[in-house]
C-alpha positions as MATLAB code, in Angstrom:
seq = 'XXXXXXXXXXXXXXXXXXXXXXXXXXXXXXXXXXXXXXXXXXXXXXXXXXXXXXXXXXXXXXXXXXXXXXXXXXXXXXXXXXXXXXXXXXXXXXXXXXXXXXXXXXXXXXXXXXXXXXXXXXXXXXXXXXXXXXXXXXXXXXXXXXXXXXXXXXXXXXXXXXXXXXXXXXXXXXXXXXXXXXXXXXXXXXXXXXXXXXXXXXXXXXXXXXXXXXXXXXXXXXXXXXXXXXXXXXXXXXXXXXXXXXXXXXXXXXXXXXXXXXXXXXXXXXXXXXXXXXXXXXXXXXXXXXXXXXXXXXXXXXXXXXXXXXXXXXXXXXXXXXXXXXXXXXXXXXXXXXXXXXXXXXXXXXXXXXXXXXXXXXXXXXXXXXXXXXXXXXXXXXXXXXXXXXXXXXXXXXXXXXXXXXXXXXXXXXXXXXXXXXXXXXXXXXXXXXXXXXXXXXXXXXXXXXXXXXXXXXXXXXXXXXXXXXXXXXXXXXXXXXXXXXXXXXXXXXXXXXXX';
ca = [
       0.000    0.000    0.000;
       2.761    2.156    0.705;
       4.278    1.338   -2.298;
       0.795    2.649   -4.318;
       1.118    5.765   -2.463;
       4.618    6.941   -3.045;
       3.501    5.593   -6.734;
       0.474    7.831   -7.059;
       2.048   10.951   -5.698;
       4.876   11.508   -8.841;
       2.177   10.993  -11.202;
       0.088   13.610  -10.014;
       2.499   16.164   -9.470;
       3.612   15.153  -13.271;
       0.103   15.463  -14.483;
       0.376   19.043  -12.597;
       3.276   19.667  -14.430;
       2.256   18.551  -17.666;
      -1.288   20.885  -17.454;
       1.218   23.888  -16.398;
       2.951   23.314  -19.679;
       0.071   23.161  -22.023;
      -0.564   26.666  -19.964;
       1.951   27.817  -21.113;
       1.867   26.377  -25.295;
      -1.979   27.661  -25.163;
      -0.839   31.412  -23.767;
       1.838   30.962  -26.653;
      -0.119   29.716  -28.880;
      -2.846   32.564  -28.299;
       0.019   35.457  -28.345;
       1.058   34.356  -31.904;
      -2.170   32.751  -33.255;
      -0.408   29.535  -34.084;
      -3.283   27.435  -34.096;
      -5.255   29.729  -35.628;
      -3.409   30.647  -38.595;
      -2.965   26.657  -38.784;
       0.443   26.068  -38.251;
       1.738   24.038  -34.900;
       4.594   24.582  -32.893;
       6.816   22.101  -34.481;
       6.437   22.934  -37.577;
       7.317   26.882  -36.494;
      10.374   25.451  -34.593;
      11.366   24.103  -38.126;
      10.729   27.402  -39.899;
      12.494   29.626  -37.914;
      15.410   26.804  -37.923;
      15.382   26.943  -41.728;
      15.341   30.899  -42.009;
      17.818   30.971  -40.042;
      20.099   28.203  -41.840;
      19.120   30.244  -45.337;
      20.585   33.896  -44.004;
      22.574   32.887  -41.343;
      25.540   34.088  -44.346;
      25.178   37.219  -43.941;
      26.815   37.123  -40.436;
      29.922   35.530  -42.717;
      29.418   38.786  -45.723;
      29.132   41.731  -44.348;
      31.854   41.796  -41.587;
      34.010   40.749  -45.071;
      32.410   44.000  -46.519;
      34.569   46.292  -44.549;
      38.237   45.213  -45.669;
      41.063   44.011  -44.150;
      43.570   45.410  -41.827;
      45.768   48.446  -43.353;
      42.902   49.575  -46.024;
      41.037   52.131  -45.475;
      38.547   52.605  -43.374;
      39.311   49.402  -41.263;
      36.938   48.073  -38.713;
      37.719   44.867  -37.398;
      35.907   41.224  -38.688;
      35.127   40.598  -34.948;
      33.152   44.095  -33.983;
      30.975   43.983  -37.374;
      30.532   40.446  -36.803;
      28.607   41.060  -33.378;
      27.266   44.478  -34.659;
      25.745   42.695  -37.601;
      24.403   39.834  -35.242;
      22.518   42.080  -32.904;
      20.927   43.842  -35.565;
      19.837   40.964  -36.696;
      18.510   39.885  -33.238;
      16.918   43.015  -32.594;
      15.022   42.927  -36.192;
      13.638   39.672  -36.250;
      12.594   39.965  -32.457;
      10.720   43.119  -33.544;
       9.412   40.704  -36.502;
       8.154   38.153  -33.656;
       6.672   40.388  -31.389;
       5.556   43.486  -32.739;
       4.650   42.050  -36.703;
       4.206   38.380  -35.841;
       5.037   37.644  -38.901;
       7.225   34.853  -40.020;
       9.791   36.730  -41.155;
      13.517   37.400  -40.286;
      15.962   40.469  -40.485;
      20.095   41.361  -40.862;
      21.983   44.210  -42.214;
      21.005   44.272  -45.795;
      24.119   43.621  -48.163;
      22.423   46.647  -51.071;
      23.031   49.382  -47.981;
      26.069   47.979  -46.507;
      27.725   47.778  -50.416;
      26.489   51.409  -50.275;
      28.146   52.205  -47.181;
      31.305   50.552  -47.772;
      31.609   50.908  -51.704;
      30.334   54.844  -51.731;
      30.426   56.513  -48.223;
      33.135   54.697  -47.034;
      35.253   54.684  -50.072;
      38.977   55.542  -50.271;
      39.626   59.180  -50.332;
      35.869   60.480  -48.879;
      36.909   61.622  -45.940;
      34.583   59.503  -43.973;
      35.071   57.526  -41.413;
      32.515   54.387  -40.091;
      31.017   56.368  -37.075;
      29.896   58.942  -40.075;
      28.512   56.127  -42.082;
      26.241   54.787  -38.997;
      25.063   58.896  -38.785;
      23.271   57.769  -42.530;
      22.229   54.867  -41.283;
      20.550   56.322  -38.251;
      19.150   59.110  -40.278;
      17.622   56.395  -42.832;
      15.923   54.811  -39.792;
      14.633   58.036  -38.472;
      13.493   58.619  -41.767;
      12.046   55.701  -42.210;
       9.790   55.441  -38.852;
       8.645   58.893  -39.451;
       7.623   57.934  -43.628;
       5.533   54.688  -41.886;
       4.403   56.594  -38.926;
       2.896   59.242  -41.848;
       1.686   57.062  -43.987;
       4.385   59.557  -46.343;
       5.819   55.816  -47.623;
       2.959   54.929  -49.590;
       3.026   58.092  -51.482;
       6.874   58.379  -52.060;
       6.690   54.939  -53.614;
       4.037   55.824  -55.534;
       6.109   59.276  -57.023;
       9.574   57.357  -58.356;
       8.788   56.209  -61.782;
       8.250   52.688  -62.276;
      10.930   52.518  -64.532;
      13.488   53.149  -61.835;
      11.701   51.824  -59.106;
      12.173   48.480  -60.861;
      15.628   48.978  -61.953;
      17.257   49.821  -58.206;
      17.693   46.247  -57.453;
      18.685   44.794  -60.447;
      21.617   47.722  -60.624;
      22.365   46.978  -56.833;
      22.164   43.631  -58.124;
      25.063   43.904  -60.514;
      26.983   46.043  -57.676;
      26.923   43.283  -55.259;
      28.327   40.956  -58.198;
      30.928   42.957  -58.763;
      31.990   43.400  -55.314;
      31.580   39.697  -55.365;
      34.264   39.046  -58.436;
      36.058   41.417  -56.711;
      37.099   39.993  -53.607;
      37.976   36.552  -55.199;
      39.818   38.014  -57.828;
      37.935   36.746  -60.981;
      37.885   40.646  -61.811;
      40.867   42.919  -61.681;
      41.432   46.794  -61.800;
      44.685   46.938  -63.846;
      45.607   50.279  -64.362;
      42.674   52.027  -63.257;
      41.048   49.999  -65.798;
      38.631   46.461  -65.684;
      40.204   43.128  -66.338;
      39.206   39.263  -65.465;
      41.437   37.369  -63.974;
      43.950   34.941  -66.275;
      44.148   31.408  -66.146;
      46.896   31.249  -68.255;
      49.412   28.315  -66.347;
      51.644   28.860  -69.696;
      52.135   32.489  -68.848;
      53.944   32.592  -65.583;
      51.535   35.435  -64.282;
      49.467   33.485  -62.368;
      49.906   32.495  -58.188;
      48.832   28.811  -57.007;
      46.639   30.166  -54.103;
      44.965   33.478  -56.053;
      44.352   31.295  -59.189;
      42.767   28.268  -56.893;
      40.581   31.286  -54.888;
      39.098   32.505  -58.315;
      38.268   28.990  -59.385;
      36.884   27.914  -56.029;
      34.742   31.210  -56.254;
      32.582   30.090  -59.498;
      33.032   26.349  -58.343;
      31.225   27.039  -54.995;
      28.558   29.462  -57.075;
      27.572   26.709  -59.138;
      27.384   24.699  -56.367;
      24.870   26.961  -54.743;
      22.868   27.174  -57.791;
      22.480   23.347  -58.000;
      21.807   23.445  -54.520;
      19.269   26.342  -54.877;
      17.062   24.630  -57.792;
      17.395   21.405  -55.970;
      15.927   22.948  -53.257;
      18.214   22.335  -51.014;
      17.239   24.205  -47.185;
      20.282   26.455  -46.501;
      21.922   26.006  -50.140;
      24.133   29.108  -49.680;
      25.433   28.537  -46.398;
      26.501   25.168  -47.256;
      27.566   26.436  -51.050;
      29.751   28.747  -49.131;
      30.960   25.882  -45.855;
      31.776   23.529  -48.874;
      34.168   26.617  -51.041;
      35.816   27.127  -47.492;
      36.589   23.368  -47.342;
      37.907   22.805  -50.467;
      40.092   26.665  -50.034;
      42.110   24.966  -47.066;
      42.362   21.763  -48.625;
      44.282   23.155  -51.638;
      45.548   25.101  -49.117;
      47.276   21.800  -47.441;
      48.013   20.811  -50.894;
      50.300   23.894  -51.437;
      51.612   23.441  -48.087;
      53.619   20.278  -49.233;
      55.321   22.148  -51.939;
      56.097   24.808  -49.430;
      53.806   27.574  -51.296;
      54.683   30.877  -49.015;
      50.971   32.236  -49.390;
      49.820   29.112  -48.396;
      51.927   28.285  -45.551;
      50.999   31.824  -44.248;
      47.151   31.210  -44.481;
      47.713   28.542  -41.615;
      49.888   30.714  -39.673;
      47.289   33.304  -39.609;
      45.001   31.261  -38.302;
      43.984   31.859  -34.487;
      40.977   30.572  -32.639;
      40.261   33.362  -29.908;
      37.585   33.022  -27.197;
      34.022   34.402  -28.440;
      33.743   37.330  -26.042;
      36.880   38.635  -27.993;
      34.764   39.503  -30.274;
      32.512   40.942  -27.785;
      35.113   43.294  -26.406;
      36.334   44.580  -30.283;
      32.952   45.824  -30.763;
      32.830   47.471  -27.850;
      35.693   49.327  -28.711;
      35.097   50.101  -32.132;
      31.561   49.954  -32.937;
      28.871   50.324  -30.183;
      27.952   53.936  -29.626;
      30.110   55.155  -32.140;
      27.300   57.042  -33.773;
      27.407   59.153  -30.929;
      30.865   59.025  -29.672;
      32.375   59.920  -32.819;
      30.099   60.075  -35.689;
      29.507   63.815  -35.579;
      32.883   64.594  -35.830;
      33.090   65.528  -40.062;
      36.527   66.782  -39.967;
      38.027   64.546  -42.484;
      35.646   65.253  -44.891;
      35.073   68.740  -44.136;
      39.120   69.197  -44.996;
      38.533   68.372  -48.646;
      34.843   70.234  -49.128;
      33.039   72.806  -47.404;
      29.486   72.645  -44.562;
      27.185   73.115  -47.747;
      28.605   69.663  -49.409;
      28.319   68.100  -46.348;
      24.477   69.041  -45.617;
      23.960   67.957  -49.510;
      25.570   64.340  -49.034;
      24.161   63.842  -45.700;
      20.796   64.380  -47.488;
      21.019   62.567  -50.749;
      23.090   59.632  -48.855;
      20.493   59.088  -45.924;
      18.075   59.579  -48.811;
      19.299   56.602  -50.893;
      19.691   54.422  -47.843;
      16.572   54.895  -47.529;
      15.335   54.101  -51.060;
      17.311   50.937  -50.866;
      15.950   49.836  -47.806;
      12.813   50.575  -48.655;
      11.972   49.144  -52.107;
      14.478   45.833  -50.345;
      12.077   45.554  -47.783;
       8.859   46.245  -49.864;
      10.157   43.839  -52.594;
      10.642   41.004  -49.929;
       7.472   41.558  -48.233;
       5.336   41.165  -51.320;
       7.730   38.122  -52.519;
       7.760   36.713  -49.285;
       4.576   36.910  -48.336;
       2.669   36.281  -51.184;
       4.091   32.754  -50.981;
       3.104   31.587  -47.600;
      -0.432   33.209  -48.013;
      -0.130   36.147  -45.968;
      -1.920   38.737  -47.445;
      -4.814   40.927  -46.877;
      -7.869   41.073  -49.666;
      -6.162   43.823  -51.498;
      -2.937   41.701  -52.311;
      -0.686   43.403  -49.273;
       1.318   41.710  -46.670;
      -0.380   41.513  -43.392;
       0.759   43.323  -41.043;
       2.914   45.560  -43.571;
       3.064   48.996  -41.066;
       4.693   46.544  -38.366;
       6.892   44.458  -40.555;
       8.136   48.243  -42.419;
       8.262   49.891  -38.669;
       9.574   46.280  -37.362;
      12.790   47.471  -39.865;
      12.951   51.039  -38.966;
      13.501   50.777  -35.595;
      15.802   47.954  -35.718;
      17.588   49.884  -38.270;
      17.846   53.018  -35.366;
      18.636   50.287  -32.748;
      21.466   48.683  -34.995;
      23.025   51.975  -36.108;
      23.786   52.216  -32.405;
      25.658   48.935  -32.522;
      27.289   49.508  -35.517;
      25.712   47.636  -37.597;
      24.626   49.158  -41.454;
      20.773   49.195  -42.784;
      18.652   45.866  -41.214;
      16.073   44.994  -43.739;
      13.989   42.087  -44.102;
      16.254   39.058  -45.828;
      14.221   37.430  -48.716;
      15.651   34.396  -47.666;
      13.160   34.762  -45.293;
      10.832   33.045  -47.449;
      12.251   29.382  -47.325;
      11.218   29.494  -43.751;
       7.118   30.563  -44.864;
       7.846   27.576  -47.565;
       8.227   25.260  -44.947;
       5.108   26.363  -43.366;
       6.283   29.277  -40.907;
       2.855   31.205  -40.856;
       3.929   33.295  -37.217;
       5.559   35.494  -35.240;
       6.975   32.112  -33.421;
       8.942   31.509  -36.685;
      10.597   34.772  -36.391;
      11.425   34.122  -32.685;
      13.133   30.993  -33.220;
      15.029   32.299  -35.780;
      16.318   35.351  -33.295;
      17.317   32.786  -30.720;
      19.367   31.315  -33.497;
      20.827   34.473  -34.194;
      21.954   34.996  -30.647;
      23.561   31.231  -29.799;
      25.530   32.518  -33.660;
      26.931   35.394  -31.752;
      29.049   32.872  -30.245;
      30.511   31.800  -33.524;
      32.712   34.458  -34.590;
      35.726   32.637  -34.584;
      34.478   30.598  -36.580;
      33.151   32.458  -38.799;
      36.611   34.599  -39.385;
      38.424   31.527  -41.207;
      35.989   31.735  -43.949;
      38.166   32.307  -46.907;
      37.492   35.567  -49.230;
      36.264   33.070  -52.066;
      33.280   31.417  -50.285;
      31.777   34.837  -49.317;
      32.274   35.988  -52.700;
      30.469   33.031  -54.289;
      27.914   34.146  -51.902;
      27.691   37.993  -52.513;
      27.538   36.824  -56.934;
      24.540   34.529  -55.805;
      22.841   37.213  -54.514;
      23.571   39.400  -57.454;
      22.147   37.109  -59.433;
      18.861   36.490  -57.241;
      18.067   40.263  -57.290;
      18.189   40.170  -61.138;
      15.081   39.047  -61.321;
      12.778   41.929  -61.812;
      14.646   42.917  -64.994;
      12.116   40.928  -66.972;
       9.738   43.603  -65.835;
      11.287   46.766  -67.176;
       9.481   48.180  -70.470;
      12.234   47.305  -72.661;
       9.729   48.012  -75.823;
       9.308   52.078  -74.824;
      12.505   53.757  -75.115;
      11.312   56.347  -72.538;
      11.558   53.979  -70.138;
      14.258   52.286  -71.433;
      16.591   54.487  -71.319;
      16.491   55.732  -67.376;
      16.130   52.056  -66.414;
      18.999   51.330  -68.394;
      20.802   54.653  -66.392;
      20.352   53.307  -63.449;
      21.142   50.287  -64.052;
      24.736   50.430  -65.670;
      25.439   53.581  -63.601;
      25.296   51.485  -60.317;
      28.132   49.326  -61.530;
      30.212   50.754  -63.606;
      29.947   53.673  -61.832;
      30.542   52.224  -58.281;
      27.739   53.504  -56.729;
      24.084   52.886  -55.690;
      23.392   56.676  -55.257;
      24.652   57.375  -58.348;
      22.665   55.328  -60.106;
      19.288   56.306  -58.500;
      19.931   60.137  -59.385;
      21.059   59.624  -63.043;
      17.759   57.549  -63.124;
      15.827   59.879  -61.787;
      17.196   63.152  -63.556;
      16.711   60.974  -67.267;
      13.297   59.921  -66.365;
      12.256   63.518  -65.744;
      14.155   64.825  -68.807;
      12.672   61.994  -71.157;
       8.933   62.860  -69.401;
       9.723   66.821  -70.421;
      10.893   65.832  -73.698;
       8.533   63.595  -74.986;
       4.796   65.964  -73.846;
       4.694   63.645  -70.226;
       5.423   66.379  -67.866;
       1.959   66.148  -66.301;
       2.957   62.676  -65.052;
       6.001   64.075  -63.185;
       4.831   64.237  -59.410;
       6.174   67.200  -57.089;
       7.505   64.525  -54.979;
       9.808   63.204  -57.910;
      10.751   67.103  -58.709;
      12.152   67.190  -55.278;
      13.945   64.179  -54.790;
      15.722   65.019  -58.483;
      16.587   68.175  -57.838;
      18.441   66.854  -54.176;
      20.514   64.658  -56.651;
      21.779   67.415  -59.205;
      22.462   69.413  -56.323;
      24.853   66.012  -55.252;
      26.471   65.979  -58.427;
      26.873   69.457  -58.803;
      27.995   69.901  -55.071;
      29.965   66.914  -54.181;
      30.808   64.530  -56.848;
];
């Protein structure tokens, strides 16, 4: 009898237990609407795991985005690493809890190509607290355009023509910056080159030749991963090009290759919170600490350049972020079935404040523009439908702050197969220029071309624009020419005029 008693007792205090914990799923379940929107919590789990697996890259990009030590401007790998991983966090909490949507956020790679490639570019003067003054202005801008309602109608003023053509061109940027940093495209002579393969000619070095190759063998890769639907296919496209890097690496090792013997020597495995204390040195609060001071740039040009740039540059952050986000909403969305009656995402003034504020928030860190990743939608393909999804994949995000050494030994060439990837996924909306009408043609064209050959997002946006307006004037369609579009041109032939 005894026995029965002691028996009885655990089994009621586990049935207590196990009621307390469907408390707690149903109070879950009812914050997010899991059940309702007829998802379940495992399947969630699974989402959010598989968002996170599909952008979980960028934490490996962007730190690469800055350069390495002795060019100019240098931030280290370790404090944009953990800048770039809080923003991340932040966003996609804000994505849980505030949007509940299924969708996750990071420093978008259009704005930080911006920022590095433009603001940040040798010779400007600038330094990186100056660049996170843009990036704070874009957010401020930004939560007071969706506050407004002012969004809607500035998206409805660009022309079509170049509203379509600012990815593709950022597209093509992020290519480039791509071929760049593996070295399948050279700048000989202030001029544009690819890289030789030639073993004949005596030009070429083991290591640099093997880093090019790897680069378009690991981008194929992800492209066979990506159309066999493979969960993650960059990350592991990228893993795979590292692999293969240090094994010819080895190889070259044996024949006592000098570059190769000194990419194992500058190896070093630090603790994690190394990483932890570099950004707290150089990148949190540096926005206020530092980024008002302009004197670099203010030695070369004069207060009225400055107020100019700051405009036009927070200006086309903000144009990137916003038709990024917009485009990935719509994309993302559309696939999981979350839209209203009207064909918008649910929840859209959340999601686009969701990215404001984290934008704000990560500008403090140090991190560049947080958008919403389109990646995003692999995890709404495997049936994320919640704010839950989103959740999951921030607790990802933080355990991946942990990771940062790691995530330094990842050789030049898999990020770059990456960054080309991406290029080539933003391509996409090319098909829906008006190729037939010159008029709009020509300005997507512009904007297009201008963006990568010129070496610079903003630059590409304003000779859009200013064609657009003069082909509208030109051709009897000044009518359709909004005051809104006036303005924003004449803020960009002020920039060329002023400080190019």
């Amino acid at each position: 009898m005894e026995n029965q008693d002691n028996y009885q007792a655990p089994q009621e205090n586990g049935n207590e237990t196990q009621i307390t914990q469907i408390k707690k799923v149903s109070k879950l379940d009812k914050f997010f609407g899991i059940t309702a929107s007829g998802s379940n919590i495992k399947t969630e789990i699974i989402a959010g795991v598989t968002t996170f697996m599909a952008m979980v890259y960028a934490l490996l990009v962007v730190p690469k985005m800055y350069g390495v030590e002795g060019e100019y401007p240098y931030v280290s790998f370790n404090a944009v690493y953990i800048a770039t991983a809080l923003g991340a966090i932040v966003g996609t909490t804000l994505m849980a809890l505030l949007a509940k949507m299924p969708l996750a956020q990071a420093s978008g790679l259009g704005a930080t190509v911006y920022v590095t490639g433009t603001l940040l570019a040798a010779g400007s003067g600038l330094t990186y607290a100056n660049a996170m003054i843009f990036v704070l202005l874009d957010g401020a801008i930004f939560i007071f355009l969706t506050a407004t309602g002012l969004r809607k109608k500035i998206l409805k003023a660009i022309p079509d023509e170049v509203k379509i053509s600012i990815p593709v061109g950022i597209g093509l940027f992020i290519a480039l910056i791509g071929f760049k940093n593996a070295g399948l495209v050279t700048f000989p002579g202030g001029g544009i080159g690819f890289a030789s393969f030639n073993v004949l000619g005596g030009k070429i070095t083991y290591l640099s030749t093997m880093s090019a190759i790897l680069c378009l063998l690991g981008l194929i890769a992800i492209g066979v991963l990506s159309a066999k639907k493979v969960k993650g296919a960059i990350l592991w496209g990228m893993l795979g090009t590292a692999g293969l890097y240090y094994i010819f690496a080895g190889l070259g090792c044996a024949w006592k290759d000098a570059a190769c013997i000194e990419t194992f020597k500058g190896i070093t495995f630090d603790s994690p919170f190394t990483a932890f204390a570099d950004w707290g040195k150089e990148s949190v609060g540096q926005v206020f600490a530092n980024g008002f001071n302009f004197s670099g740039y203010l030695s070369g040009h004069n207060a009225g350049q400055l107020i100019v740039l700051i405009i036009t540059s927070a200006l086309s952050l903000c144009m990137i972020d916003m038709f990024d986000t917009l485009g990935t909403l719509y994309g993302a969305c559309s696939k999981g079935g979350l839209i209203d009656n009207e064909g918008n995402p649910l929840r859209m003034n959340q999601c686009m404040l969701s990215d404001a504020v984290a934008t704000c928030v990560g500008s403090v860190c140090g991190a560049t523009t947080v958008t919403t990743y389109v990646e995003a939608s692999s995890g709404v393909a495997a049936g994320g439908k919640t704010g839950f999804t989103a959740l999951v994949s921030a607790i990802c995000f933080v355990f991946a702050t942990f990771l940062s050494p790691i995530a330094k030994i990842i050789p030049d060439c898999a990020t770059a197969a990456a960054l080309v990837w991406v290029g080539v996924l933003m391509m996409s909306s090319v098909k829906n220029i008006d190729w037939a009408s010159p008029a709009k043609a020509l300005p997507a064209f512009l904007t297009v071309t201008v963006m990568a050959f010129g070496f610079s997002i903003s630059f590409g946006i304003g000779i859009g624009l200013i064609s657009c307006v003069i082909m509208k004037i030109c051709t009897g369609k000044i009518k359709e020419i909004s005051a809104v579009t006036w303005i924003i041109t004449l803020l960009f032939i002020a920039m060329f005029l002023l400080t190019n």
